[in-house]
C-alpha positions in Angstrom: 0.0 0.0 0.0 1.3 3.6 -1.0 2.1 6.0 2.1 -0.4 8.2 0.5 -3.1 5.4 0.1 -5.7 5.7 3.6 -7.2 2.1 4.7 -9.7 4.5 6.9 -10.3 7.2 3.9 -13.8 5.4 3.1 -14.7 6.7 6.7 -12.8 9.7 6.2 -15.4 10.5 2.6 -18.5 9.1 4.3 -17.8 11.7 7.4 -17.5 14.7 4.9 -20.5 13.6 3.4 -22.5 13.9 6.4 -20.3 17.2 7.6 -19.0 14.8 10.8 -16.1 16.4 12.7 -14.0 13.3 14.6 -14.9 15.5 17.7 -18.6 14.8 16.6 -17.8 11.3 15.7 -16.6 10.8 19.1 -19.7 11.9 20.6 -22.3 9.6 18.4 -19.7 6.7 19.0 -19.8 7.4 22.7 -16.5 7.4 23.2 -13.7 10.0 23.7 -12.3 11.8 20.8 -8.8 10.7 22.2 -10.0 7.1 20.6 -11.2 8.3 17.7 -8.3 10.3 16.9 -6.2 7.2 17.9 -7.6 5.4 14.8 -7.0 7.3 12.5 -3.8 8.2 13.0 -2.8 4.7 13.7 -5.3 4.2 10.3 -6.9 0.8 11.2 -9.2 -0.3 13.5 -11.7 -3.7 14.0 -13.9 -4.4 10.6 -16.6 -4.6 13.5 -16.0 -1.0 14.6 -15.7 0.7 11.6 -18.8 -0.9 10.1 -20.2 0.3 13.4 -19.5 4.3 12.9 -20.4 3.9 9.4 -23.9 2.4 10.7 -23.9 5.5 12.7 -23.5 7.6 10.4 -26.4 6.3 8.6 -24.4 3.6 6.4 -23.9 -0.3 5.7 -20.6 -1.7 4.4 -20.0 -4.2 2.3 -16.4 -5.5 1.2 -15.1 -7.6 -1.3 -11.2 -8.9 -2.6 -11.3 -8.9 -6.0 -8.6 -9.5 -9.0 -8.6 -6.5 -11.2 -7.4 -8.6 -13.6 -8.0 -12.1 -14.7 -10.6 -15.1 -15.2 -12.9 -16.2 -12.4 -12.7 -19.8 -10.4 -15.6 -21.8 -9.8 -16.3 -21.4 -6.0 -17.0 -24.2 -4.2 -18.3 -22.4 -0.4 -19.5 -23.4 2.5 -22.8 -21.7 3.2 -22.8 -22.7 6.8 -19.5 -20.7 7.1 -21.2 -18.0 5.7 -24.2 -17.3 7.6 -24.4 -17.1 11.7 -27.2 -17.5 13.9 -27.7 -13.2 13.7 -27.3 -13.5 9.4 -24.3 -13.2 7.5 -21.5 -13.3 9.0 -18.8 -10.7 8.7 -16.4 -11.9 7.4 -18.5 -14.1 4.7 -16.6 -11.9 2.0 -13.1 -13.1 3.5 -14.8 -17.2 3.4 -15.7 -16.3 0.0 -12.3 -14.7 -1.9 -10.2 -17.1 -0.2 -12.3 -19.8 -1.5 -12.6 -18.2 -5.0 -8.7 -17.7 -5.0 -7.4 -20.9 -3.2 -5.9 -19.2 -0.4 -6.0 -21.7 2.6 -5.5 -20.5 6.0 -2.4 -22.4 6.8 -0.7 -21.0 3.6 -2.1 -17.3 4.5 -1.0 -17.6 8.4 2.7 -18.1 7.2 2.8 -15.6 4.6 1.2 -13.1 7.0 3.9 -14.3 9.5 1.2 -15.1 12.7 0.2 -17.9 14.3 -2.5 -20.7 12.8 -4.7 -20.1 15.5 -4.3 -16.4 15.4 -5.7 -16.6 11.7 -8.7 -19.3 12.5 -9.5 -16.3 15.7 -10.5 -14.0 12.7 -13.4 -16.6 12.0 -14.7 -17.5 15.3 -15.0 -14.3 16.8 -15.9 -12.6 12.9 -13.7 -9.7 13.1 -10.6 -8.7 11.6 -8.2 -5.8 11.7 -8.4 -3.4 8.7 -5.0 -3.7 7.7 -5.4 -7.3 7.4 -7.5 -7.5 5.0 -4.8 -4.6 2.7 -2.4 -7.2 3.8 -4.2 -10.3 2.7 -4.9 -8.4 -0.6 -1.1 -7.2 -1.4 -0.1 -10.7 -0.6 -2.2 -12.3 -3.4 -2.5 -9.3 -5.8 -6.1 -8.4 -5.0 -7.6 -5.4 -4.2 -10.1 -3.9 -1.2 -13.4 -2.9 -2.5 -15.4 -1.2 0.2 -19.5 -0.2 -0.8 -21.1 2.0 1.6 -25.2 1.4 1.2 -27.5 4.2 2.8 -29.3 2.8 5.5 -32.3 5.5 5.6 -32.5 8.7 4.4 -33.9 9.6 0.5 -30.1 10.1 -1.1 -29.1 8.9 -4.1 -27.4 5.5 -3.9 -24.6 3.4 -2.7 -21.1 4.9 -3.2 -18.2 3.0 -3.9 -16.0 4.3 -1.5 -12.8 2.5 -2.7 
C-alpha cells in the first residue's frame, strides 16, 4: 500500500458527506475523541468498529477482494460458514475470496507471519483488523473494494468508496 493510500479514507469521505467532525464522531460513538483520533492516525481499527460508525452515520458496508485482472474460479463455499445465527457473518466476503482464489488458512497464516490459531480467531469471533485485510490483498494481488449502502434517508445511492 502507498504511504499516500488511507485504509480508513472510506470513513474519512463518508464523514465529509454527512459534515461529521472526529470530535462529533466521538460523541455519536460514545466514546472519547482521544479514541477516535487514535484510529486514525494509527489508520486501522476492528472491521466490527468501523462498520459500526459507518452504521452511525447512517451507512452499511460491504467488502469484497477482487482480481482486477484475470478469469474467475468456480467457488465451491460453505454456506454454513457464511451465515451465523444473527445473518451473515462478517467476514463471509473473507470465506468467499479465499475460496474463490485458493488461499487456505495455513498458507495465509505463514505468509502473514502469525500464528494458525491467530488466523482461525479471525473466524470464530468474525472480526478482523483493517489492515489485514490490505495485507491479505497485497499478498495475493487483490484489491479492497469497500461499498457504503444508505441505510435510511432519501439520497441517491450506494457509493463505492474504494
Amino acid at each position: 500500500m502507498a504511504e499516500s493510500e488511507k485504509r480508513l479514507q472510506f470513513l474519512l469521505s463518508l464523514m465529509e458527506i454527512r459534515g461529521v467532525s472526529k470530535h462529533e464522531l466521538a460523541r455519536i460513538m460514545g466514546v472519547s475523541p482521544q479514541n477516535i483520533f487514535t484510529y486514525f492516525k494509527r489508520d486501522d481499527m476492528k472491521l466490527s468498529v468501523a462498520q459500526e460508525m459507518a452504521a452511525r452515520l447512517g451507512y452499511d458496508l460491504s467488502y469484497r477482494l477482487v482480481k482486477e485482472e484475470g478469469g474467475s474460479r468456480d467457488v465451491v463455499l460453505d454456506i454454513e460458514g457464511l451465515v451465523g445465527k444473527d445473518g451473515l457473518r462478517r467476514l463471509a466476503f473473507l470465506r468467499v475470496a479465499m475460496s474463490q482464489y485458493g488461499i487456505e488458512r495455513k498458507a495465509l497464516a505463514e505468509q502473514l507471519e502469525l500464528n494458525y490459531t491467530g488466523v482461525n480467531r479471525w473466524f470464530k469471533v468474525d472480526d478482523i483488523a483493517i489492515s489485514y485485510l490490505y495485507k491479505i490483498a497485497e499478498l495475493y494481488g487483490l484489491k479492497v473494494k469497500i461499498r457504503a449502502s444508505l441505510q435510511r434517508e432519501n439520497l441517491p445511492g450506494d457509493i463505492d468508496i474504494s
